[in-house]
mmCIF file of the N, C-alpha and C atoms, coordinates in Angstrom:
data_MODEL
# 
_entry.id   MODEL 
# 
loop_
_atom_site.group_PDB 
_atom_site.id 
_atom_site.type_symbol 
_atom_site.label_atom_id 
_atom_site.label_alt_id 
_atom_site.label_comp_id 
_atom_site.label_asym_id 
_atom_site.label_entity_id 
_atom_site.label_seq_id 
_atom_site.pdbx_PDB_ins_code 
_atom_site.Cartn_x 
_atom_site.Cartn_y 
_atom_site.Cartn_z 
_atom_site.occupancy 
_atom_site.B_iso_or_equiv 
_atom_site.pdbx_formal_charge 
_atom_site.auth_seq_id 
_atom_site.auth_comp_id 
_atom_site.auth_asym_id 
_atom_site.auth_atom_id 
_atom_site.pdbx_PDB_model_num 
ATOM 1   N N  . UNK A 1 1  ? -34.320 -36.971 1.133  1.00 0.00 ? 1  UNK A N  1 
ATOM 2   C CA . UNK A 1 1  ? -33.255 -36.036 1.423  1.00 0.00 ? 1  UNK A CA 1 
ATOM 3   C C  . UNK A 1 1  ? -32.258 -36.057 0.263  1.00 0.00 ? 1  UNK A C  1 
ATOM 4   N N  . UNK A 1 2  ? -32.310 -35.001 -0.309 1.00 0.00 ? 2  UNK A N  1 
ATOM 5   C CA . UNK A 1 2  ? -30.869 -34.701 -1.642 1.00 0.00 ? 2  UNK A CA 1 
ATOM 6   C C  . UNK A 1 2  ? -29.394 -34.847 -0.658 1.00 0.00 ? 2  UNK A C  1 
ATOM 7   N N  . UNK A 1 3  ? -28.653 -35.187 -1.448 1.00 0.00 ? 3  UNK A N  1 
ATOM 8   C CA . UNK A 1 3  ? -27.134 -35.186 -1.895 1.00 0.00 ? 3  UNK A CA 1 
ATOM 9   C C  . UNK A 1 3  ? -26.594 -34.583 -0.802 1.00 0.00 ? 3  UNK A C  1 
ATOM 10  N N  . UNK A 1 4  ? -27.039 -33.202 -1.632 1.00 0.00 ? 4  UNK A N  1 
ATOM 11  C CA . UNK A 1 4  ? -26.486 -31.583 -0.157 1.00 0.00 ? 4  UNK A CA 1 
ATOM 12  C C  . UNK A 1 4  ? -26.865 -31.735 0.873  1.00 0.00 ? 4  UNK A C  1 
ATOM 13  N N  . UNK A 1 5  ? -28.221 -31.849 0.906  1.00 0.00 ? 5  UNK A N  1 
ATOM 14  C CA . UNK A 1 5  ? -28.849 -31.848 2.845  1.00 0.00 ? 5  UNK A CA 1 
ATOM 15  C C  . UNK A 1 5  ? -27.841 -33.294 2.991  1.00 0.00 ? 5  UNK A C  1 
ATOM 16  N N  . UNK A 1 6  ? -27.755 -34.128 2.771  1.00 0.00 ? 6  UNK A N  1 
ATOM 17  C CA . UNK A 1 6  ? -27.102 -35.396 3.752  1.00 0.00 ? 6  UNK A CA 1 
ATOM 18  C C  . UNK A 1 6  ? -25.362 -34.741 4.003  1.00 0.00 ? 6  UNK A C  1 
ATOM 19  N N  . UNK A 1 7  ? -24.761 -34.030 3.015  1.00 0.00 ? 7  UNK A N  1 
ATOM 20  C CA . UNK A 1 7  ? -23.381 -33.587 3.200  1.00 0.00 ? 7  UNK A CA 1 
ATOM 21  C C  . UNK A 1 7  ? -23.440 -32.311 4.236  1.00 0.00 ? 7  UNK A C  1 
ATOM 22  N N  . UNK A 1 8  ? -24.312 -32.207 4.354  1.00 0.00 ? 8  UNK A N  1 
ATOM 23  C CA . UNK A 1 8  ? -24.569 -30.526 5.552  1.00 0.00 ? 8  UNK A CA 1 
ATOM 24  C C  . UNK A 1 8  ? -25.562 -30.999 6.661  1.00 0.00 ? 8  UNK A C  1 
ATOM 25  N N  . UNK A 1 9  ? -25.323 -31.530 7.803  1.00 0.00 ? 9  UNK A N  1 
ATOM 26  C CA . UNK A 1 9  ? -26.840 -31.468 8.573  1.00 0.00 ? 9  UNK A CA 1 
ATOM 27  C C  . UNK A 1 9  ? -26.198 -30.603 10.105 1.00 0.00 ? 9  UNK A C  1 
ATOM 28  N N  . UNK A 1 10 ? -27.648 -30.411 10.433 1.00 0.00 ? 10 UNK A N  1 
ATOM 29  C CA . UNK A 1 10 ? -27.647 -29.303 11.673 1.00 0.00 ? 10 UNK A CA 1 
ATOM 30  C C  . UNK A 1 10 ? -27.909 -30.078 12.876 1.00 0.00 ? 10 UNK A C  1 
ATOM 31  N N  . UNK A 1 11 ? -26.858 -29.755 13.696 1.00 0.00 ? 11 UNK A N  1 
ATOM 32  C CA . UNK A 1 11 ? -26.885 -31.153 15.139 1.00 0.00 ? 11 UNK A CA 1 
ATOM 33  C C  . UNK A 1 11 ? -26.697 -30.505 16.633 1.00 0.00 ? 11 UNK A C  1 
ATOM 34  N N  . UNK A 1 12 ? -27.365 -31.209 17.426 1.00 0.00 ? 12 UNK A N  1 
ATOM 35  C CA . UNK A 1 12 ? -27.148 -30.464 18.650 1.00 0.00 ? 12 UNK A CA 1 
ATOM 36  C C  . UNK A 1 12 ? -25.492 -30.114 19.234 1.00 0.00 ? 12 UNK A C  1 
ATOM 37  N N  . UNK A 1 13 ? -24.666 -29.253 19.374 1.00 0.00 ? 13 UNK A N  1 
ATOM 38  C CA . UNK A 1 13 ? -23.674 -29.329 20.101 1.00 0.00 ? 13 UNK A CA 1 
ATOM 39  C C  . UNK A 1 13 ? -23.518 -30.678 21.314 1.00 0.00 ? 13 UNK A C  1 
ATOM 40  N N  . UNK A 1 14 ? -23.868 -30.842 22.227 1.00 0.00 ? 14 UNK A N  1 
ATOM 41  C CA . UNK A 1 14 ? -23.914 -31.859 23.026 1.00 0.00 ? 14 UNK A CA 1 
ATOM 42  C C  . UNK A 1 14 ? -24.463 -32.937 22.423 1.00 0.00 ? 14 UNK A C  1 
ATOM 43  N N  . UNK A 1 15 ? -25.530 -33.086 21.976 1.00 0.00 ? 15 UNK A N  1 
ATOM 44  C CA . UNK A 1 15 ? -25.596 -34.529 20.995 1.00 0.00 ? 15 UNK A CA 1 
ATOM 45  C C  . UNK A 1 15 ? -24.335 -35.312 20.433 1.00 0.00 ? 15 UNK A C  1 
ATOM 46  N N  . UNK A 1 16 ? -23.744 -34.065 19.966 1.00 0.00 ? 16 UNK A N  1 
ATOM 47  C CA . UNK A 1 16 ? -22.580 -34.531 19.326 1.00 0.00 ? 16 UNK A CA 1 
ATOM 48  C C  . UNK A 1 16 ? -21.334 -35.122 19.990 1.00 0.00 ? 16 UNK A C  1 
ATOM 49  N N  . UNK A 1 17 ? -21.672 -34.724 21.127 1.00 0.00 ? 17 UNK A N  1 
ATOM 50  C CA . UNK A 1 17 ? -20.491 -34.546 21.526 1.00 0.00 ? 17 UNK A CA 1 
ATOM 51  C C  . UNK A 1 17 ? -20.948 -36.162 22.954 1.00 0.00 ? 17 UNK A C  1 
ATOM 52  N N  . UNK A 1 18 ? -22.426 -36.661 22.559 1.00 0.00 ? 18 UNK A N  1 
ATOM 53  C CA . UNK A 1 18 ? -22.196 -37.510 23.511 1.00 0.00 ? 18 UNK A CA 1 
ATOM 54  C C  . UNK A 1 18 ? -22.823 -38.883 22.696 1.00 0.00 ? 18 UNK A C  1 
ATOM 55  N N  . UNK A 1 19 ? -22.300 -38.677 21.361 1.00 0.00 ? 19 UNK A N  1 
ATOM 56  C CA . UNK A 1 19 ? -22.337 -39.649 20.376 1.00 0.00 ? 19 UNK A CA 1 
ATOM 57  C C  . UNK A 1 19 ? -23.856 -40.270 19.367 1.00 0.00 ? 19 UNK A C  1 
ATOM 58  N N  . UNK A 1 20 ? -25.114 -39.279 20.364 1.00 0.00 ? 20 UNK A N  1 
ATOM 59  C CA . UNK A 1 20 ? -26.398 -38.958 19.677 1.00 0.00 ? 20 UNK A CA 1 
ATOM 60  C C  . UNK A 1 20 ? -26.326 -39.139 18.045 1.00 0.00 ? 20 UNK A C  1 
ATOM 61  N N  . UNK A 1 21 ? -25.568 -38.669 17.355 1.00 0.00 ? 21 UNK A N  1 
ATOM 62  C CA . UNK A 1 21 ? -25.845 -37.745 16.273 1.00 0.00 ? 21 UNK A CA 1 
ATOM 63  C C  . UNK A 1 21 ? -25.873 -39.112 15.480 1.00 0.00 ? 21 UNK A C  1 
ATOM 64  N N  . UNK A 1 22 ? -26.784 -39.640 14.212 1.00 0.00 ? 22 UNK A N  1 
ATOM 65  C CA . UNK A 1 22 ? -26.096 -40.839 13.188 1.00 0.00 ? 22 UNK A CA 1 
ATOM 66  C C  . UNK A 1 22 ? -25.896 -39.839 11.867 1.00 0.00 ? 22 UNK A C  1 
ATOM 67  N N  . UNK A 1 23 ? -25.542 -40.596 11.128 1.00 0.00 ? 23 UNK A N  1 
ATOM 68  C CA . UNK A 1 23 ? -24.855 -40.712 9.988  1.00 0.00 ? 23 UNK A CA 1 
ATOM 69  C C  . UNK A 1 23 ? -25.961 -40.961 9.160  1.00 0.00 ? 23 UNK A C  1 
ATOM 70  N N  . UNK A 1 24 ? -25.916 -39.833 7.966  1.00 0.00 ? 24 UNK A N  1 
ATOM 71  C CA . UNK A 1 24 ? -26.708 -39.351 7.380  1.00 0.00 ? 24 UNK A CA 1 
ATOM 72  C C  . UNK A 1 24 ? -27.339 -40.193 6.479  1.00 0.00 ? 24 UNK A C  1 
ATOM 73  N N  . UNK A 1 25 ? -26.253 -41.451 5.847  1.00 0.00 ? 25 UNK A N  1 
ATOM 74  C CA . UNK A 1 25 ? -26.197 -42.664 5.052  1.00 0.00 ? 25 UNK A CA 1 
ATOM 75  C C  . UNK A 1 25 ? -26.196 -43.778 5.619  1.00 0.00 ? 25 UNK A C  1 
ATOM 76  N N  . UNK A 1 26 ? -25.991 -44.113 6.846  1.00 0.00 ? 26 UNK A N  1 
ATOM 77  C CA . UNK A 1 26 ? -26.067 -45.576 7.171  1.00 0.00 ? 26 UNK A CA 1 
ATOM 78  C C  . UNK A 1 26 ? -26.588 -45.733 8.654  1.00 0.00 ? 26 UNK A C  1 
ATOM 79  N N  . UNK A 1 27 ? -27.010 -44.625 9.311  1.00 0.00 ? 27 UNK A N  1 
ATOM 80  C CA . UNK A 1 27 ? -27.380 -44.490 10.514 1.00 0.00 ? 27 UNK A CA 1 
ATOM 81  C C  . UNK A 1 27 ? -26.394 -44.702 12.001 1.00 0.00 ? 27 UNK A C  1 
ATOM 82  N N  . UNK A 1 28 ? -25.197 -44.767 11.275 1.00 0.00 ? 28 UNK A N  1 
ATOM 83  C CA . UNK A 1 28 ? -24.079 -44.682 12.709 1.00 0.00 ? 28 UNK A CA 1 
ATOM 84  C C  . UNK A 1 28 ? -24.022 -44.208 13.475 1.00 0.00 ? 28 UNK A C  1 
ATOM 85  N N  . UNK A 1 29 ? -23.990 -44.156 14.653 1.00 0.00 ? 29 UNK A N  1 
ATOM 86  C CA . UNK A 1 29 ? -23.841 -42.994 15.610 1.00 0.00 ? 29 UNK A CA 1 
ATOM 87  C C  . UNK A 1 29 ? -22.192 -42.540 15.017 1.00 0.00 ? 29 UNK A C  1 
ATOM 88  N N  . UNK A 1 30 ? -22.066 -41.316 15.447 1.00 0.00 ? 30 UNK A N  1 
ATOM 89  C CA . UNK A 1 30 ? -20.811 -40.469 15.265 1.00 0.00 ? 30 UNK A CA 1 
ATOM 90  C C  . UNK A 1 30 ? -21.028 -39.709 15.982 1.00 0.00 ? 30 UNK A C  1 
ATOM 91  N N  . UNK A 1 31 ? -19.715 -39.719 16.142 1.00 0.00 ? 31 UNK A N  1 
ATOM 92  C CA . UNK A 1 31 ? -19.163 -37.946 17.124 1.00 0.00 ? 31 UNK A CA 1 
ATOM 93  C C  . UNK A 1 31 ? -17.641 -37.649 17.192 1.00 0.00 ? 31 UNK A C  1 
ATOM 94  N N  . UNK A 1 32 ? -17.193 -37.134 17.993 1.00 0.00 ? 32 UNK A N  1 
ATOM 95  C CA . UNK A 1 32 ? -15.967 -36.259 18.169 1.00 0.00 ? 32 UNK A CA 1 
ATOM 96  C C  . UNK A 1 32 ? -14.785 -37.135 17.182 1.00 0.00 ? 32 UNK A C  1 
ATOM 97  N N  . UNK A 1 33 ? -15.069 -37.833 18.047 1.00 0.00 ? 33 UNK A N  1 
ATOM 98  C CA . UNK A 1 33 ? -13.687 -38.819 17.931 1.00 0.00 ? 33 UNK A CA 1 
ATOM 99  C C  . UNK A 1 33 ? -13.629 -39.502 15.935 1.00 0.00 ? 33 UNK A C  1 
ATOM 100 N N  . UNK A 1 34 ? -14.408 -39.294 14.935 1.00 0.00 ? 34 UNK A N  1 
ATOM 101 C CA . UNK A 1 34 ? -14.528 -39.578 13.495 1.00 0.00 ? 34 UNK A CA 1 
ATOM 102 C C  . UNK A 1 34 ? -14.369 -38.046 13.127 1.00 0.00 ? 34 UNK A C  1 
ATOM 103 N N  . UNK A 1 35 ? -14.118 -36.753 13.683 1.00 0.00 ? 35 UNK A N  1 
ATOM 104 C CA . UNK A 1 35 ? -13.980 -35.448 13.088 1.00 0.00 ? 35 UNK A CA 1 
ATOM 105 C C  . UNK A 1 35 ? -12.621 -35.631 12.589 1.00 0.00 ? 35 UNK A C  1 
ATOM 106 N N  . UNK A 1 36 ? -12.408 -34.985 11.195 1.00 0.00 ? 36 UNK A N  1 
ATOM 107 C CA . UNK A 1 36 ? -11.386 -35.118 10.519 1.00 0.00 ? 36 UNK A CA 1 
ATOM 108 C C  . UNK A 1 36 ? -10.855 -33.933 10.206 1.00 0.00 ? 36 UNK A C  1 
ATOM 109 N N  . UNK A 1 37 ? -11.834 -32.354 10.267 1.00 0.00 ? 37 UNK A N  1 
ATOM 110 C CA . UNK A 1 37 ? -11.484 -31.373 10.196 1.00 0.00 ? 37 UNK A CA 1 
ATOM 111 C C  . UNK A 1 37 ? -12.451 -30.668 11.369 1.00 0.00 ? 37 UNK A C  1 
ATOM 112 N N  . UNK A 1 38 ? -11.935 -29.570 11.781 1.00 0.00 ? 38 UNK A N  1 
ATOM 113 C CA . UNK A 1 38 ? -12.687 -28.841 12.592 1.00 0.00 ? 38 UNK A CA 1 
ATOM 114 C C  . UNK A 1 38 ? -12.990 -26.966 12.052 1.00 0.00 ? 38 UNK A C  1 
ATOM 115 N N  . UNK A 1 39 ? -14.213 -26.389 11.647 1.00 0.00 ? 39 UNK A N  1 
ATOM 116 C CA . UNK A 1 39 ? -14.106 -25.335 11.308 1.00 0.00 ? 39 UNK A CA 1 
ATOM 117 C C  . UNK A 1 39 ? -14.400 -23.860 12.082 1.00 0.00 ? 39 UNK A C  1 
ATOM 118 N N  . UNK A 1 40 ? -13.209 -23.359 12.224 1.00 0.00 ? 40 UNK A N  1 
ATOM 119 C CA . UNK A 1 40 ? -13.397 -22.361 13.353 1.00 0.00 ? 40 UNK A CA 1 
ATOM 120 C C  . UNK A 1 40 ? -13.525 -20.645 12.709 1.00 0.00 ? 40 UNK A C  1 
ATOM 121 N N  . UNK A 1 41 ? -13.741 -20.665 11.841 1.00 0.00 ? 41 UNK A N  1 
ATOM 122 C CA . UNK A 1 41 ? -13.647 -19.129 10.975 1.00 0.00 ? 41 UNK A CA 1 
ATOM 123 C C  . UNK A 1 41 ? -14.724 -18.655 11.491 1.00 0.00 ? 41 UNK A C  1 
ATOM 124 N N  . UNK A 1 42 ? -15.779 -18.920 11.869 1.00 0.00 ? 42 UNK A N  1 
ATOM 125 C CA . UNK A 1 42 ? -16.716 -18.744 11.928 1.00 0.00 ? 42 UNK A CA 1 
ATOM 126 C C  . UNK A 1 42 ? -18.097 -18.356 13.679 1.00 0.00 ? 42 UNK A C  1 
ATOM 127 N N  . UNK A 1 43 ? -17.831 -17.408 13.475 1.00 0.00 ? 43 UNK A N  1 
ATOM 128 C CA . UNK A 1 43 ? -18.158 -17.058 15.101 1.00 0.00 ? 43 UNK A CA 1 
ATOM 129 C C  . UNK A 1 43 ? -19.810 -17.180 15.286 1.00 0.00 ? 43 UNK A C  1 
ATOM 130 N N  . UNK A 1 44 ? -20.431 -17.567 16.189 1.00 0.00 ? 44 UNK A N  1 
ATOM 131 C CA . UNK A 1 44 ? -20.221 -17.092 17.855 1.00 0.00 ? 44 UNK A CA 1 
ATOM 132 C C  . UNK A 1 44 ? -19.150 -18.332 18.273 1.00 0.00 ? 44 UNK A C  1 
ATOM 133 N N  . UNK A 1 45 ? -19.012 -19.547 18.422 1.00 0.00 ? 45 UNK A N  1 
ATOM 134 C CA . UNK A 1 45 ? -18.270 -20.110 19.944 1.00 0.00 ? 45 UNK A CA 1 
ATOM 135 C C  . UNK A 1 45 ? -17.521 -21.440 18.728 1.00 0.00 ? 45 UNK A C  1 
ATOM 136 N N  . UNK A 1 46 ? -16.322 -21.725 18.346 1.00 0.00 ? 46 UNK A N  1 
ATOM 137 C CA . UNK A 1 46 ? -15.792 -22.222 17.432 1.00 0.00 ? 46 UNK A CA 1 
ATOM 138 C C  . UNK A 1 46 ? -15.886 -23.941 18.791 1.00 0.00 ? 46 UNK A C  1 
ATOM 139 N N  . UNK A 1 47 ? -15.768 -24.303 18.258 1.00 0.00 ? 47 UNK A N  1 
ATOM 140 C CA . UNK A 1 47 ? -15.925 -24.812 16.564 1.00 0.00 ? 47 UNK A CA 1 
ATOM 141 C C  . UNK A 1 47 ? -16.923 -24.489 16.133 1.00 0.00 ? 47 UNK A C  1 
ATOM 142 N N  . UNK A 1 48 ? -17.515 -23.767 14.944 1.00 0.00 ? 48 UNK A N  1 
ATOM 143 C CA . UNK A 1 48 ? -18.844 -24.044 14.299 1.00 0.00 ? 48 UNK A CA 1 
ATOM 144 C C  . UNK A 1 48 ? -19.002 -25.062 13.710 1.00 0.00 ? 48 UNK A C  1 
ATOM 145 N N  . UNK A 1 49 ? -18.375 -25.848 13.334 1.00 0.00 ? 49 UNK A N  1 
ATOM 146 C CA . UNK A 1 49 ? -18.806 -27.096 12.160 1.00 0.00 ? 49 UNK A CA 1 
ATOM 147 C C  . UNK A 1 49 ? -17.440 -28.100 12.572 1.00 0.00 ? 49 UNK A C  1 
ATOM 148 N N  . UNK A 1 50 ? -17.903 -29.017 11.947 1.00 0.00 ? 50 UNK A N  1 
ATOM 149 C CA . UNK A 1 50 ? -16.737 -30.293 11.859 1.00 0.00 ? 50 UNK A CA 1 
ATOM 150 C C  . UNK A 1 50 ? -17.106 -30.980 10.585 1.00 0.00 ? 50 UNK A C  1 
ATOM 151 N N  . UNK A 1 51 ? -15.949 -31.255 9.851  1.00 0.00 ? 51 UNK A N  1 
ATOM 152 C CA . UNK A 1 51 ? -16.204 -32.340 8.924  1.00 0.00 ? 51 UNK A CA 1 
ATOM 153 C C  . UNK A 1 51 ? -15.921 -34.197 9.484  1.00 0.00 ? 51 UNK A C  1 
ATOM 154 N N  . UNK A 1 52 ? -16.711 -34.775 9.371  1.00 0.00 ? 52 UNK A N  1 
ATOM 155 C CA . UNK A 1 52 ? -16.724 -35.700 9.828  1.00 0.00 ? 52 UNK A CA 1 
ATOM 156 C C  . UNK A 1 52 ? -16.904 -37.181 8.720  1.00 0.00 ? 52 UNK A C  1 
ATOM 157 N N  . UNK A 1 53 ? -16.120 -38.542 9.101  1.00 0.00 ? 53 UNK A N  1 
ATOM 158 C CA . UNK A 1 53 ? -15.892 -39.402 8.268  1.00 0.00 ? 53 UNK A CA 1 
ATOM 159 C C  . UNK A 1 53 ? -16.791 -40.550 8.843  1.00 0.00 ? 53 UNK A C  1 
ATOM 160 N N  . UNK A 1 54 ? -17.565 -40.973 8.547  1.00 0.00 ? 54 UNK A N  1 
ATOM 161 C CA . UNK A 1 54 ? -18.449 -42.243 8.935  1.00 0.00 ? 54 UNK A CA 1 
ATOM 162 C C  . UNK A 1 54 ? -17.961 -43.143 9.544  1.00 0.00 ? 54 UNK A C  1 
ATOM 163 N N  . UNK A 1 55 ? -17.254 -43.993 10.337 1.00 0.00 ? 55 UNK A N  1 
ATOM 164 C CA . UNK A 1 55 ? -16.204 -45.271 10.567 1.00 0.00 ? 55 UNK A CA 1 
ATOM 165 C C  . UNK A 1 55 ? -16.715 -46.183 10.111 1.00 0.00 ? 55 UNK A C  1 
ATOM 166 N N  . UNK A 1 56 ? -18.400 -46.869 9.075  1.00 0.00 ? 56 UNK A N  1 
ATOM 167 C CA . UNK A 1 56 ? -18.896 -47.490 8.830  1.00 0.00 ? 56 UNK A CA 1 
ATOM 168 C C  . UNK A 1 56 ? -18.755 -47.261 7.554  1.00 0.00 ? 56 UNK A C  1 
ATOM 169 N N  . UNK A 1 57 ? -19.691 -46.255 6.713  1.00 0.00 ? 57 UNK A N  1 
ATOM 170 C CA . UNK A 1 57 ? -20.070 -46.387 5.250  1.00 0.00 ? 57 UNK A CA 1 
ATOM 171 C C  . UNK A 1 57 ? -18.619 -45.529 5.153  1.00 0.00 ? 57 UNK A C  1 
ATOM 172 N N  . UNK A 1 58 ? -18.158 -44.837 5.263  1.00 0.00 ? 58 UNK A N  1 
ATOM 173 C CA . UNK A 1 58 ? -16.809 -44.203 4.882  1.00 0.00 ? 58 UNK A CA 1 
ATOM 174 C C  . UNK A 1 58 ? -17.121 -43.010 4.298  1.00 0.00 ? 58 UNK A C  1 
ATOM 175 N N  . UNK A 1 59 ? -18.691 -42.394 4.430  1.00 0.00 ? 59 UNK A N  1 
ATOM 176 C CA . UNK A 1 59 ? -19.148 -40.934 3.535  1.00 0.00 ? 59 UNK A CA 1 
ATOM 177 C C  . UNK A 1 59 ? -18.279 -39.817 4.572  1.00 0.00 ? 59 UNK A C  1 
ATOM 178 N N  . UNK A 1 60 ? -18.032 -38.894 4.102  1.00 0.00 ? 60 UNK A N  1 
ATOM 179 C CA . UNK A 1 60 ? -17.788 -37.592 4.119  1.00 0.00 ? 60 UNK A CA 1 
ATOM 180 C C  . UNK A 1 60 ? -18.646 -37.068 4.287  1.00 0.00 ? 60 UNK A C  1 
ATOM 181 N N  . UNK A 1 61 ? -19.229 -35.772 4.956  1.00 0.00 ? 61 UNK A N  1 
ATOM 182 C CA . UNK A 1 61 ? -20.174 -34.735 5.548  1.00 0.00 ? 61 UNK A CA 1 
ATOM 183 C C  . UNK A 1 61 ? -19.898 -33.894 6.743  1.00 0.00 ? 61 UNK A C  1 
ATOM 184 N N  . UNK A 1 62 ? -20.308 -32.839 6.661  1.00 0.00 ? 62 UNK A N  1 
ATOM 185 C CA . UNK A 1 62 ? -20.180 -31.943 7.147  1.00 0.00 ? 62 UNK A CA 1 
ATOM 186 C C  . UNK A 1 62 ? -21.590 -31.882 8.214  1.00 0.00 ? 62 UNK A C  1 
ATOM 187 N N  . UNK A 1 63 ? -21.222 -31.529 10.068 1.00 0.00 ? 63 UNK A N  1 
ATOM 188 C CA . UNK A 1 63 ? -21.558 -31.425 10.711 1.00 0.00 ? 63 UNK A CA 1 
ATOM 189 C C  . UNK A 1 63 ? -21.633 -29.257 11.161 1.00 0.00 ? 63 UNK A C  1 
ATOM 190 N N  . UNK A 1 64 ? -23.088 -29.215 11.069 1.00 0.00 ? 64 UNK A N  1 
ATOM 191 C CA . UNK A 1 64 ? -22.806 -27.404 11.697 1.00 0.00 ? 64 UNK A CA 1 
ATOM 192 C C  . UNK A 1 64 ? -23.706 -27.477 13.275 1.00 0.00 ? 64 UNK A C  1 
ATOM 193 N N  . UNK A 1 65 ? -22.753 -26.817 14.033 1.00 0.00 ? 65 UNK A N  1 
ATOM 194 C CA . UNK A 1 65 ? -23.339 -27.144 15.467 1.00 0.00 ? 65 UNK A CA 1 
ATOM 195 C C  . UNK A 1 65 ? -24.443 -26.215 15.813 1.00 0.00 ? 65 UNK A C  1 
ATOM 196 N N  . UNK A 1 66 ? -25.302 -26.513 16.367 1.00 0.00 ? 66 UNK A N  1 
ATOM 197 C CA . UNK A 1 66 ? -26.084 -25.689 17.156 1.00 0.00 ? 66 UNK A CA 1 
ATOM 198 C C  . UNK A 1 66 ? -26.497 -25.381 18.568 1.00 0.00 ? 66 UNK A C  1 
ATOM 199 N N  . UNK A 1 67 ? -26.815 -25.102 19.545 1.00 0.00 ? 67 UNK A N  1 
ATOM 200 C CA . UNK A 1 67 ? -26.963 -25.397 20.707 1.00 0.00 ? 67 UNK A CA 1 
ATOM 201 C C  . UNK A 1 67 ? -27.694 -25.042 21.112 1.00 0.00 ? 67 UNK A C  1 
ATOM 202 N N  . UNK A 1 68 ? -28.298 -26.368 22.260 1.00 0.00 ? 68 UNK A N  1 
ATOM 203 C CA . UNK A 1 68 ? -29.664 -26.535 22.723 1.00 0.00 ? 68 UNK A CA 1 
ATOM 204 C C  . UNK A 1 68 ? -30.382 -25.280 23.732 1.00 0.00 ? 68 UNK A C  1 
ATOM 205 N N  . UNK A 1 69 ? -31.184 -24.832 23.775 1.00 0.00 ? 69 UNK A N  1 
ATOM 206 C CA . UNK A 1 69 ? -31.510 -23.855 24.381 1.00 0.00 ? 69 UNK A CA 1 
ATOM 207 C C  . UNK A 1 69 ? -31.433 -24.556 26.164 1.00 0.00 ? 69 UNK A C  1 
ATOM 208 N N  . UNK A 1 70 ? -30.947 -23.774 26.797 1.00 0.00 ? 70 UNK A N  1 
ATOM 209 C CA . UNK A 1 70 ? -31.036 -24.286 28.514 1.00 0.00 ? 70 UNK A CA 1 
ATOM 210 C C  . UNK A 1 70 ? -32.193 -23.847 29.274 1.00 0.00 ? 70 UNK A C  1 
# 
């Protein structure tokens, strides 16, 4: 995985949000609570993205949400 794909990855909305998701560099779980920015410009259902801070390795990356089909 390059540079870019680890600073951009595509994650379930609820994954995220129930701490599923790791960290692209050190395998952490992350979620809500390490978002440092939230990006809402961007429609259908905001937040679309979060930038998020590792609480372990300390990387920077960007989270874009997606959601799971029901």
């Amino acid at each position: 995985m390059s540079v870019d794909q680890r600073r951009r990855i595509e994650v379930d909305r609820r994954a995220f949000l129930e701490y599923e998701v790791k960290c692209p560099y050190c395998n952490t779980a992350v979620g809500p609570r390490f978002v440092t920015r939230e990006h809402l410009d961007v429609p259908p259902n905001p937040p679309y993205a979060a930038t998020v801070r590792c609480p372990k390795c300390k990387e920077i990356f960007e989270v874009k949400f997606t959601d799971s089909p029901r």
